[in-house]
BAGU-9946 format. One record per residue (C-alpha): residue number from 1; x, y, z. Coordinates in Angstrom, 1 decimal. Each point is the difference from the previous one (the first is absolute). Example, Ala and Ser with C-alpha at 12.3 -4.5 7.8 and 13.67 -1.06 7.14 Angstrom:
// BAGU-9946
<rec 1, <12.3, -4.5, 7.8>>;
<rec 2, <1.4, 3.4, -0.7>>;
//
This chain:
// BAGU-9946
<rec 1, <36.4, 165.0, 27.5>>;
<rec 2, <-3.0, -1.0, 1.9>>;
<rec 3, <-3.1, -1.2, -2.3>>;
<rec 4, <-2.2, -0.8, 2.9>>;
<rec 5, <-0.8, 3.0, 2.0>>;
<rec 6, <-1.2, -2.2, 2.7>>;
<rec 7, <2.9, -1.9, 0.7>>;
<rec 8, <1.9, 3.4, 1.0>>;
<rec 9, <0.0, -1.0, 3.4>>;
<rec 10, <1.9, -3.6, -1.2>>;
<rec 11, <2.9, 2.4, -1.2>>;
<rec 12, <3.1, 0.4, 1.7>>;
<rec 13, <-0.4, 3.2, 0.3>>;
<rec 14, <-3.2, 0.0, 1.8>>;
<rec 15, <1.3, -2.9, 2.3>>;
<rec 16, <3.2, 2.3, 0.6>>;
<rec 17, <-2.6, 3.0, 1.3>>;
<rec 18, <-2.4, -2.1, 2.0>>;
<rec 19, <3.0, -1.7, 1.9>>;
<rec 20, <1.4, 3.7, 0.9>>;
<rec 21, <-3.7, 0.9, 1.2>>;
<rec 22, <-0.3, -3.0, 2.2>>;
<rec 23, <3.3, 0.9, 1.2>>;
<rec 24, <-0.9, 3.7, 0.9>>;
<rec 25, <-3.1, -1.6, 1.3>>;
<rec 26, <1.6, -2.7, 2.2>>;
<rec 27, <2.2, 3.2, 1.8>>;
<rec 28, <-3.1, 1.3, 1.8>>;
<rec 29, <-0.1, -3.0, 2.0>>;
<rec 30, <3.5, -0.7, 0.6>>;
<rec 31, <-0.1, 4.0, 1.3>>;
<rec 32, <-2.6, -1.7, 2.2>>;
<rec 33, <2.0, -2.5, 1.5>>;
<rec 34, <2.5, 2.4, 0.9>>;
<rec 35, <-2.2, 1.8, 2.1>>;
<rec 36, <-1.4, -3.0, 1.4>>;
<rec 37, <3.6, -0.7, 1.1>>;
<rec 38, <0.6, 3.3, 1.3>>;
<rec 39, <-3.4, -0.5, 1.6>>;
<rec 40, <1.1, -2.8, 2.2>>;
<rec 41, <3.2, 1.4, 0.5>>;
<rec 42, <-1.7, 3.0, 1.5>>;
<rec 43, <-2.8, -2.3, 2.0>>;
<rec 44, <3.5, -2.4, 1.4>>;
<rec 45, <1.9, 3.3, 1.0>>;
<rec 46, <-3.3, 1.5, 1.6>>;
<rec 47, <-0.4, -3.5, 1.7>>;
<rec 48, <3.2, -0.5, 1.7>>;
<rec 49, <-0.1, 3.3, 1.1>>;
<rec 50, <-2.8, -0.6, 1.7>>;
<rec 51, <1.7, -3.1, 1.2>>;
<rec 52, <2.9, 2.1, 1.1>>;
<rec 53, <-1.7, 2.5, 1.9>>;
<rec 54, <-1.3, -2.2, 2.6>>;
<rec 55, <3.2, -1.5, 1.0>>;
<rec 56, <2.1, 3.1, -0.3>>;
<rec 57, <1.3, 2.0, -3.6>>;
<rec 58, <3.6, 0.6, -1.6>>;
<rec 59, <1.6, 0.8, 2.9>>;
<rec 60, <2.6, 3.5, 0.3>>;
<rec 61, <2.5, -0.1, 2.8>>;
<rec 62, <1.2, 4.3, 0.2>>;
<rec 63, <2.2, 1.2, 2.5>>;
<rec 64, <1.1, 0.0, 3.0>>;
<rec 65, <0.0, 3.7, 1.2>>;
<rec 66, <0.4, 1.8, 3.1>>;
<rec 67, <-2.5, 2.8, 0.2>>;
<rec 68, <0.8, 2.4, 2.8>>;
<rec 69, <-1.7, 3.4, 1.0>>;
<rec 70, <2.3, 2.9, 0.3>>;
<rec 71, <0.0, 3.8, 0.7>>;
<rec 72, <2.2, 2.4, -1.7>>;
<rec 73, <1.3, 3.5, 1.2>>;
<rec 74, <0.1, 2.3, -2.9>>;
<rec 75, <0.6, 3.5, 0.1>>;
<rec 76, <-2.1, 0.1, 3.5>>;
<rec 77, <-2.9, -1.8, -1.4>>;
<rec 78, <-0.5, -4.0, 0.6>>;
<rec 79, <-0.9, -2.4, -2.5>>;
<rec 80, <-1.2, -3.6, 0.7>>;
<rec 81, <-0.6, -2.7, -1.8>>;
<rec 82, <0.8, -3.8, -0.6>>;
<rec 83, <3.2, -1.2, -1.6>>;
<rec 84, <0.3, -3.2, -1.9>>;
<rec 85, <3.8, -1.6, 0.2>>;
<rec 86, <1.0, -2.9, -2.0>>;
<rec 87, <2.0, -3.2, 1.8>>;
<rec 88, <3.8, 0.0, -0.4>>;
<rec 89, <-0.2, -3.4, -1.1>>;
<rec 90, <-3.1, -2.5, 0.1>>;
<rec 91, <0.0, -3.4, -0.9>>;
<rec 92, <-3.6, -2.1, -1.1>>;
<rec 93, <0.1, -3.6, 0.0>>;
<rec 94, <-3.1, -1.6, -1.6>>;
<rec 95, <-1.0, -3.6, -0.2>>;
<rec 96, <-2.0, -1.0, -2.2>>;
<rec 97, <-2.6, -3.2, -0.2>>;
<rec 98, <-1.9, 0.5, -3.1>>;
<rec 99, <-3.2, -2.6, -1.1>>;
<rec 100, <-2.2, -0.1, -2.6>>;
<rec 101, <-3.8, -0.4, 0.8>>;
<rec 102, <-2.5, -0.5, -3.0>>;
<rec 103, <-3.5, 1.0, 0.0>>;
<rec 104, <-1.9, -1.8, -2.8>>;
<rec 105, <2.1, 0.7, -2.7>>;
<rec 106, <1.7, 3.5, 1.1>>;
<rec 107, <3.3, -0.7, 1.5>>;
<rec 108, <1.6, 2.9, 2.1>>;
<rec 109, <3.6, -0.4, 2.3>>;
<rec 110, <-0.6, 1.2, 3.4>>;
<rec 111, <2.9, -0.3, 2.7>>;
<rec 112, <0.9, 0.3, 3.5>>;
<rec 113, <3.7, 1.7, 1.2>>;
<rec 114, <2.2, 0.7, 3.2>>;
<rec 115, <1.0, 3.5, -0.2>>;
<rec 116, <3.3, 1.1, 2.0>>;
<rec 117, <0.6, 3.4, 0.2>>;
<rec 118, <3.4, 1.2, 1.6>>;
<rec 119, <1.9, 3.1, 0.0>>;
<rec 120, <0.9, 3.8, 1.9>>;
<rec 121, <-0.9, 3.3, -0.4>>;
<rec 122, <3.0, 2.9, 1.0>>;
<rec 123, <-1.4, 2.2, 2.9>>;
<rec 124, <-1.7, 2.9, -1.4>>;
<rec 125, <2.1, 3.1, 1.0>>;
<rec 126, <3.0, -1.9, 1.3>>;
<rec 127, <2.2, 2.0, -2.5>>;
<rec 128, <-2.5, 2.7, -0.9>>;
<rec 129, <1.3, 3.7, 0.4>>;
<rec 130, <-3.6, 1.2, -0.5>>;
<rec 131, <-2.3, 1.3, 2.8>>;
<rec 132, <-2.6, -2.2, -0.2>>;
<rec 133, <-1.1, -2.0, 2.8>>;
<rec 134, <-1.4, -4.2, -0.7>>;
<rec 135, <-2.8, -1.6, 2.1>>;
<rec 136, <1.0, -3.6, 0.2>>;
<rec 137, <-2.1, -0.7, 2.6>>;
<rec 138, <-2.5, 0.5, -2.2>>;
<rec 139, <1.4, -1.4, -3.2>>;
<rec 140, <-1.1, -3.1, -2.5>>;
<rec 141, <1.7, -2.7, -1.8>>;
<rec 142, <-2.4, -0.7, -2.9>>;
<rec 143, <-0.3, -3.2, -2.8>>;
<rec 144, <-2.1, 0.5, -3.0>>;
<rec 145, <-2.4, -2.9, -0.8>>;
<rec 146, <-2.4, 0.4, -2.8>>;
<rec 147, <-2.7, -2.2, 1.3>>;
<rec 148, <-0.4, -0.6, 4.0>>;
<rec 149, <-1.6, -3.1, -1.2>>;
<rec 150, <2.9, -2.3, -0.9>>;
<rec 151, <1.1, 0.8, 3.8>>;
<rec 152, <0.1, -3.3, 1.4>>;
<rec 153, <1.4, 0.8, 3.5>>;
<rec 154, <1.3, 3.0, 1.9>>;
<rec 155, <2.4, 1.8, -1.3>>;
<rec 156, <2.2, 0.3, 2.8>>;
<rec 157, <3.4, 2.3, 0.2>>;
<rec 158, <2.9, 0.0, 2.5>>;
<rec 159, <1.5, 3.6, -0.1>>;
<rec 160, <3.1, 0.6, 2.2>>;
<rec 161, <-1.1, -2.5, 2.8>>;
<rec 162, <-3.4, 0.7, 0.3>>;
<rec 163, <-3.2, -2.3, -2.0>>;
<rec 164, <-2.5, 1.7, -1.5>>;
<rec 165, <-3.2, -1.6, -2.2>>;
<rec 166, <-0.7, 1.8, -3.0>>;
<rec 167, <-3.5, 1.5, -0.8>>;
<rec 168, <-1.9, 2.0, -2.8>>;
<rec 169, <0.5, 3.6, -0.1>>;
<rec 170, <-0.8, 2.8, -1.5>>;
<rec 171, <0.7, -0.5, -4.0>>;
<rec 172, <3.2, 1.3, -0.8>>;
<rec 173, <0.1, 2.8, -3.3>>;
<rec 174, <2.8, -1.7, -1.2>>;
<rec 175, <0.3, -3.9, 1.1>>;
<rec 176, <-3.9, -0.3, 0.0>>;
<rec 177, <-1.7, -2.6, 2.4>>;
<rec 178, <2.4, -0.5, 2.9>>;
<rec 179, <1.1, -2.2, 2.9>>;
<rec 180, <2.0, 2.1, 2.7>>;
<rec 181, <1.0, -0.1, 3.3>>;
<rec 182, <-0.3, 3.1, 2.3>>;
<rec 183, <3.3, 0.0, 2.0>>;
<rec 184, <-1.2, 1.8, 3.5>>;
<rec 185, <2.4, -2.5, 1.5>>;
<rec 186, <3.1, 0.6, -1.6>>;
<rec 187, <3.4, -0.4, 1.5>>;
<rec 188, <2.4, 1.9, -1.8>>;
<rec 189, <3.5, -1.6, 0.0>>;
<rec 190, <2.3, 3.8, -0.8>>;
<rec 191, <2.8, -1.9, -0.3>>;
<rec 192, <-0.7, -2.5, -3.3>>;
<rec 193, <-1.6, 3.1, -1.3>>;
<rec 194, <-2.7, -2.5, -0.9>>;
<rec 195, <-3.8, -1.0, -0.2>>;
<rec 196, <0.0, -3.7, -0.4>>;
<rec 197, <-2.6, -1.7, -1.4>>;
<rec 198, <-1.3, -3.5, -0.7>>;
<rec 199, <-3.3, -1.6, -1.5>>;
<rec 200, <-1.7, -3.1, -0.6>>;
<rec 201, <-3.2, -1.0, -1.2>>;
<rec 202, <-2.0, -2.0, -2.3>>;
<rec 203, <-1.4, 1.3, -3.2>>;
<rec 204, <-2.6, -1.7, -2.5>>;
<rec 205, <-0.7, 1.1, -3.1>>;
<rec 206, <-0.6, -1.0, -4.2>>;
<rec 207, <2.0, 0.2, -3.5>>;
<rec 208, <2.8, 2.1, 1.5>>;
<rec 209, <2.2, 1.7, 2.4>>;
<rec 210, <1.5, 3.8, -0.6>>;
<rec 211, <2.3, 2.1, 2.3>>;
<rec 212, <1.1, 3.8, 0.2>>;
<rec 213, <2.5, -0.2, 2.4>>;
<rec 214, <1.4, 3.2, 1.3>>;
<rec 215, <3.0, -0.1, 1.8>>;
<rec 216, <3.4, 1.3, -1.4>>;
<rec 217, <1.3, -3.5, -0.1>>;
<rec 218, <-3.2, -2.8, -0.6>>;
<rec 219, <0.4, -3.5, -0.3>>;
<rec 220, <-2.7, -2.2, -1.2>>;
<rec 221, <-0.1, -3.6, -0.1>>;
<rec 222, <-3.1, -2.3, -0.9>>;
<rec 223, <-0.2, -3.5, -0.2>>;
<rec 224, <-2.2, -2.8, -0.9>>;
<rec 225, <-0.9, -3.1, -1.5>>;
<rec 226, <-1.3, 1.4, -3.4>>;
<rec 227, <1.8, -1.0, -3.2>>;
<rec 228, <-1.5, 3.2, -2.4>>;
<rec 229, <0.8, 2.3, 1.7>>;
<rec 230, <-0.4, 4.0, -1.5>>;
<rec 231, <2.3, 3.2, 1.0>>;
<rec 232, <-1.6, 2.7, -0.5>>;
<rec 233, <1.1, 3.5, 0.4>>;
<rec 234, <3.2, 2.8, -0.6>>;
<rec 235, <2.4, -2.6, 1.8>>;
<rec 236, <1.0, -3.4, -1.0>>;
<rec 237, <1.0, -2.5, 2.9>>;
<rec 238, <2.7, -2.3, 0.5>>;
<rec 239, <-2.2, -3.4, -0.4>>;
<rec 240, <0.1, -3.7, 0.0>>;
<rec 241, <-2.3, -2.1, -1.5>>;
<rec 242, <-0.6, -3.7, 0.1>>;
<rec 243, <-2.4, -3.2, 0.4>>;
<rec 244, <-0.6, 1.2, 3.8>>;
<rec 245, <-0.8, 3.6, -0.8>>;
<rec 246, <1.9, 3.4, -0.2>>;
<rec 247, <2.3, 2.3, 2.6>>;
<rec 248, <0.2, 3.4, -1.4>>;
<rec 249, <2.0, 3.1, 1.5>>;
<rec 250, <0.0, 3.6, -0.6>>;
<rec 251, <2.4, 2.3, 1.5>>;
<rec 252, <-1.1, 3.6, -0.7>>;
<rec 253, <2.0, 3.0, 1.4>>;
<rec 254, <-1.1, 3.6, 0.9>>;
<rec 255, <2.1, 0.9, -3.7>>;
<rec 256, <-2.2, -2.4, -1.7>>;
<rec 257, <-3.4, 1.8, 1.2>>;
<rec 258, <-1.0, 3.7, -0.5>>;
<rec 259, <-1.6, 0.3, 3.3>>;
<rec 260, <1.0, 2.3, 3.0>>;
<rec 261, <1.4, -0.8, 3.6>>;
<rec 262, <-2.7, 1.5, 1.4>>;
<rec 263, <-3.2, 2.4, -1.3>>;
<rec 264, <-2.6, 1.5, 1.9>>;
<rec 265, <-3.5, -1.2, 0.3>>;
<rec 266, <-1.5, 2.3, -2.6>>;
<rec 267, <2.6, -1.0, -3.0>>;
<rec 268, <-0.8, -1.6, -3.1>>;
<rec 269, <2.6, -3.2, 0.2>>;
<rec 270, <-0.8, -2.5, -2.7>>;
<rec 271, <0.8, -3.6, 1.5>>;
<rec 272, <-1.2, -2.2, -3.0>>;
<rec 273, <2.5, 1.5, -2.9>>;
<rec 274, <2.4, -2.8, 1.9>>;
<rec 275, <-2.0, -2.4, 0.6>>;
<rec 276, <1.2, -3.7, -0.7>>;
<rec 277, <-1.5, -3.4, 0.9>>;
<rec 278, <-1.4, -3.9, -0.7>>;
<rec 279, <-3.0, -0.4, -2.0>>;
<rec 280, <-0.8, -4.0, 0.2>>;
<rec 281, <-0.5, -0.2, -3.5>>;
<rec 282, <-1.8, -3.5, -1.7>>;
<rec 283, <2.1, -1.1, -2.8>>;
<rec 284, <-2.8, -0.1, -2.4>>;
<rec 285, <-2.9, 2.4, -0.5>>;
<rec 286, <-2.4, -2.2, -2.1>>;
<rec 287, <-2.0, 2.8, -1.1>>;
<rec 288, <3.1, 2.1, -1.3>>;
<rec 289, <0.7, -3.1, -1.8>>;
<rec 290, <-3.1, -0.1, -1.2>>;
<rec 291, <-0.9, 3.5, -1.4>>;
<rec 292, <4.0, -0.4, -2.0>>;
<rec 293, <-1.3, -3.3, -1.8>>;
<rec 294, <-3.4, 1.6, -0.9>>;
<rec 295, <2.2, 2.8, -1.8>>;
<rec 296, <0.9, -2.5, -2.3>>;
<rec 297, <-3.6, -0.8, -0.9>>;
<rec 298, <-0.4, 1.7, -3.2>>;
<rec 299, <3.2, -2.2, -1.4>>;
<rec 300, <-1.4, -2.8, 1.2>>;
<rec 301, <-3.1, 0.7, -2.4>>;
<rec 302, <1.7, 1.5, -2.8>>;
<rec 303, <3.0, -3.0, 0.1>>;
<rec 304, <-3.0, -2.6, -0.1>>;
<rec 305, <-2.0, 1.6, -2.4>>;
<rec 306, <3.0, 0.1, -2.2>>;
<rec 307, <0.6, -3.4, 0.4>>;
<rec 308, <-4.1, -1.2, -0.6>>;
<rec 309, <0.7, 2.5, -3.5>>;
<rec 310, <2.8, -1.7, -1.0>>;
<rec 311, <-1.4, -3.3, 0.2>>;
<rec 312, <-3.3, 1.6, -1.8>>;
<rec 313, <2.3, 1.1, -2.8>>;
<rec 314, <2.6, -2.4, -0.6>>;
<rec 315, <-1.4, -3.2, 1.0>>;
<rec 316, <-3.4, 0.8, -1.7>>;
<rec 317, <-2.5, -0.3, 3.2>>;
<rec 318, <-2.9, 2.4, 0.2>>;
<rec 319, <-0.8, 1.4, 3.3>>;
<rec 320, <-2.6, 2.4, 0.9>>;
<rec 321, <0.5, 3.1, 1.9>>;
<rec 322, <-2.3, -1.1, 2.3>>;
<rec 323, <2.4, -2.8, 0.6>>;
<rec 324, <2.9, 2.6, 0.5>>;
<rec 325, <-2.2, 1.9, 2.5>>;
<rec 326, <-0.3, -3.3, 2.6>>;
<rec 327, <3.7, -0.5, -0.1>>;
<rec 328, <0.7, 3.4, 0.9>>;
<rec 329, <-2.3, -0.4, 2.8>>;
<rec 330, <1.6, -3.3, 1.4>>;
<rec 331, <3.1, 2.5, -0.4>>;
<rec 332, <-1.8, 2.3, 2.4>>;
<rec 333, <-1.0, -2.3, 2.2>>;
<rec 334, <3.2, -1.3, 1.1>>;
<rec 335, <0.7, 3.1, 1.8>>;
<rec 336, <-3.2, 0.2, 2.2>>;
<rec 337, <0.9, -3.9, 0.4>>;
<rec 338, <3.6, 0.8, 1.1>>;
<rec 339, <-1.6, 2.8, 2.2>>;
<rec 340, <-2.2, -2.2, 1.7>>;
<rec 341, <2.6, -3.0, 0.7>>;
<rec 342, <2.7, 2.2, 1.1>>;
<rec 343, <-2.0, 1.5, 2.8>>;
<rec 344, <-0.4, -3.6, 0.9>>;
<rec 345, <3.2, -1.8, -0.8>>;
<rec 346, <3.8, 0.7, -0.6>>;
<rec 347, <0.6, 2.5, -3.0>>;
<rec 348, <1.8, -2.8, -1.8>>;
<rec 349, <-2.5, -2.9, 0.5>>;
<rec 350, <-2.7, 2.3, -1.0>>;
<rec 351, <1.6, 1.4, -3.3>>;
<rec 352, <0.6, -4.1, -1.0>>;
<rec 353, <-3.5, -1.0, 0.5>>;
<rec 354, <-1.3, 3.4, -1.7>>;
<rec 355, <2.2, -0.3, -2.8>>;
<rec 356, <-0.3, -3.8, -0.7>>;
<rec 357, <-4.1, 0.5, 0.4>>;
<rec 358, <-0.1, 3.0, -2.8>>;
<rec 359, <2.6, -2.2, -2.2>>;
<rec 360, <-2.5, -3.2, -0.2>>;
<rec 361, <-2.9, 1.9, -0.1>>;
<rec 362, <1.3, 1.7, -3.4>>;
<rec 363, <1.7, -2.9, -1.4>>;
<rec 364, <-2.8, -2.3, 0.3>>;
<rec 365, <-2.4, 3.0, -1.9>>;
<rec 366, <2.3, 0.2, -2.5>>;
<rec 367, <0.6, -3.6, -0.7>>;
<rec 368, <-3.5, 0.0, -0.8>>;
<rec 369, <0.5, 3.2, -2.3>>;
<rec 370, <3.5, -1.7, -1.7>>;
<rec 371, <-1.3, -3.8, -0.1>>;
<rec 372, <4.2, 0.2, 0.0>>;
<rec 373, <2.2, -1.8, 2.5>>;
<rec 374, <3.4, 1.7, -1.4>>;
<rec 375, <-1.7, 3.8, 0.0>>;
<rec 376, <-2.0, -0.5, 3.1>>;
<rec 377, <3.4, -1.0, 2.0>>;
<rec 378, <2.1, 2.7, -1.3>>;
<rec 379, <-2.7, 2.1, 1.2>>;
<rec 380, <0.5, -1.1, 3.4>>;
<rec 381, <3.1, -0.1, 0.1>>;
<rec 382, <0.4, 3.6, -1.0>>;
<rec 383, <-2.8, 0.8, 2.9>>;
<rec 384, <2.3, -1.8, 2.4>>;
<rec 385, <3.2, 1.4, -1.3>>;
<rec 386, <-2.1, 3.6, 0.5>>;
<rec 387, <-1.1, -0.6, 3.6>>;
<rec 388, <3.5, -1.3, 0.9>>;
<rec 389, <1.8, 3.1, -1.3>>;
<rec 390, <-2.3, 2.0, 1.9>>;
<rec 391, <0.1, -1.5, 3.2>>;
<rec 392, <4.1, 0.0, -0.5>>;
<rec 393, <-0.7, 3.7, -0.8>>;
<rec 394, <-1.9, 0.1, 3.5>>;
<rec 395, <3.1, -1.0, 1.7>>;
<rec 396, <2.5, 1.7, -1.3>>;
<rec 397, <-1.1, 3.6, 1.4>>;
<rec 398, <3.7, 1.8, -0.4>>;
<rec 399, <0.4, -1.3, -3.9>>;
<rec 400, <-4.0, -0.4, -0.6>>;
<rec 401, <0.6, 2.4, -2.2>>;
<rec 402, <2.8, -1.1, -2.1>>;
<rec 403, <-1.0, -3.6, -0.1>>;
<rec 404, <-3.5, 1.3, -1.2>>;
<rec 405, <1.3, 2.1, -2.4>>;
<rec 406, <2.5, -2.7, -1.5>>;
<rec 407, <-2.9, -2.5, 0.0>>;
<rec 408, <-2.6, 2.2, -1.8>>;
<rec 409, <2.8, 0.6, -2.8>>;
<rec 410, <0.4, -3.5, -0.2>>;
<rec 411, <-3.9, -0.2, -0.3>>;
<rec 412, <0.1, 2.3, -2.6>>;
<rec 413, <2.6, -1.1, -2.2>>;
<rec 414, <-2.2, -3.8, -0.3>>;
<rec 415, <-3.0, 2.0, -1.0>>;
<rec 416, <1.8, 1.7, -2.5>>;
<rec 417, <1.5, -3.3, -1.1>>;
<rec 418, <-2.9, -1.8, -0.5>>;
<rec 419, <-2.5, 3.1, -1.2>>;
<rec 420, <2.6, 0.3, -3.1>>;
<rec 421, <-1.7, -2.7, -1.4>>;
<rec 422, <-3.6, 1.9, -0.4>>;
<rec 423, <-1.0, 2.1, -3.2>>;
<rec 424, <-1.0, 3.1, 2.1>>;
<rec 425, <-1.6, 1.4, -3.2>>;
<rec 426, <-2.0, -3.4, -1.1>>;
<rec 427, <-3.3, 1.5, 1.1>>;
<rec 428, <-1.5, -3.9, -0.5>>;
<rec 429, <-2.6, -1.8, 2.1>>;
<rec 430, <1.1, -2.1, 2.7>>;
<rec 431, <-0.9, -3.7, -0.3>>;
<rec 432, <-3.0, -1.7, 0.8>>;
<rec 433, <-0.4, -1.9, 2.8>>;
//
């Protein structure tokens, strides 16, 4: 029992409760770190995009269609309209030559391609039993490009025999901005049965490339020298990857696809349900990295508060709450530190110099507290063991999980080991100083 009234806050107990308060306190900030992450995140996205939009966005590559105005007889009444057929078969061949450019210290991954575009279309009403009569005289092949910006030179087609150069036209309902070529000089070949089209041109754009090709049988193939490489999509490609950059293929047939042969120009045809494609992808996303080690924040405090209460209890030190307070802020500041040096350097680099800065600054304040060689190095060598299992945690994205949960029980178990050795129910004054 306590004599003294006014050494109550020397107890144990009262140490116990002012180290869970600071703790509680020290979350409001660490809450504000994350939003200062998320904050930066936000400002980087909102930056490249900016970047992005002057050279030319994510790029989206739909089509090729044939869109040809017709007339029906029906029951002695006409109807006209404008048909949309898909290609037979239609090949895209895209190169790719992809760069990073940095501006100050936002990064973003522009590129520059060669697109080849190659395939036929079947002769409306070849086989058709229907009365309905096609204009192809004054029919269009159209390409869906989502931003006329990244168009680096004409897009030029050779259909049947005849050179066109493509130009914008009227947005299309269902492939959006288009590219098309009106085909008033069309030589029809009846006896392939055919319209025969090629195109080439060269296409910029940033972070990605997508497609929704249409034809009953598609093939896609994209190359370029780009070793992270992301597939994206409802199909997965046949792909090579190595130290001069990635070939991918996708061979999609008209099974694979819900879509029609042909629709008219007023029906609702979703394009983007099979949608597939490249996103450039960086390897590492600092700020992701970033916001997953401030998660870990609060253990951080609590493991190192354990630790200064240990030594407090066992080893007979005094230390002052107001002494536990500073630590926990040097555990703060680590992650505005790590924040700050990761926009400027490599993830890695900036997590060493963070994490060896906050482990000196604390050892030397508590060698000063410990006036103990032995304690003050088992203290860092517990911080360092710490910030290395949580930058192996960082790494480890499929089994972070596992690994942390393994390494927390582990943590756990030593606390429990050593804590055995306190008289939880000794209400006593700590020592003096």
């Amino acid at each position: 029992m306590i004599n003294n009234k006014e050494k109550f806050h020397q107890t144990l107990t009262a140490k116990v409760f002012f180290i869970i308060f600071l703790t509680v306190g020290l979350f409001i900030p660490s809450c504000m770190v994350k939003d200062l992450i998320h904050e930066r995140q936000q400002r980087s996205v909102q930056t490249i995009s900016s970047i992005n939009s002057k050279w030319s966005g994510e790029q989206t590559l739909s089509g090729v269609i044939l869109s040809v105005p017709y007339m029906e007889r029906k029951n002695f009444r006409r109807e006209e309209g404008v048909l949309n057929f898909t290609p037979e078969e239609v090949k895209i061949n895209v190169k790719l030559y992809p760069e990073e450019r940095h501006y100050g210290i936002y990064k973003t991954i522009l590129y520059k391609s060669d697109v080849e575009i190659d395939g036929y279309f079947a002769i409306p009403g070849a086989h058709d039993e229907e009365e309905i009569e096609y204009f192809l005289k004054n029919s269009s092949i159209l390409l869906g490009i989502s931003d006329f910006k990244g168009i680096a030179t004409n897009v030029v087609f050779q259909v049947n025999d005849t050179s066109y150069v493509g130009e914008p036209l009227q947005s299309h309902p269902v492939l959006g901005p288009v590219m098309g070529v009106k085909l008033r000089d069309l030589k029809i070949d009846q006896g392939t049965g055919r319209i025969a089209f090629k195109g080439n041109f060269q296409l910029r754009g940033s972070s990605g490339v997508n497609f929704s090709p249409l034809g009953k049988n598609s093939v896609v193939k994209i190359e370029g020298n780009w070793q992270n490489p992301g597939f994206t999509g409802e199909f997965a490609p046949d792909y090579v990857i190595n130290k001069d950059g990635f070939a991918a293929t996708w061979n999609i047939m008209s099974f694979n696809r819900s879509l029609p042969a042909r629709w008219s120009g007023t029906s609702q045809v979703n394009i983007d349900k099979g949608g597939f494609g490249v996103n450039l992808i960086s390897p590492v996303d600092h700020y992701q990295q970033n916001m997953r080690s401030a998660k870990y924040s609060l253990m951080f405090i609590v493991l190192t508060f354990i630790v200064f209460f240990f030594i407090e209890v066992l080893g007979h030190k005094r230390i002052h709450i107001v002494q536990y307070a500073l630590v926990g802020a040097a555990l703060i500041l680590f992650y505005t530190l790590l924040l700050s040096i990761s926009e400027q350097l490599n993830f890695g680099v900036a997590y060493l110099i963070s994490s060896v800065a906050t482990i000196l600054l604390i050892v030397l304040y508590a060698y000063s507290i410990f006036k103990n060689k032995v304690q003050t190095l088992i203290l860092g060598g517990l911080l360092a063991g710490l910030y290395a299992f949580l930058y192996v945690t960082l790494q480890l994205e499929e089994i972070a999980l596992l690994v942390g949960s393994i390494g927390l029980f582990i943590i756990l178990a030593v606390i429990m080991y050593f804590s055995r050795r306190i008289n939880w129910d000794q209400n006593r004054p700590l020592p003096d100083k």
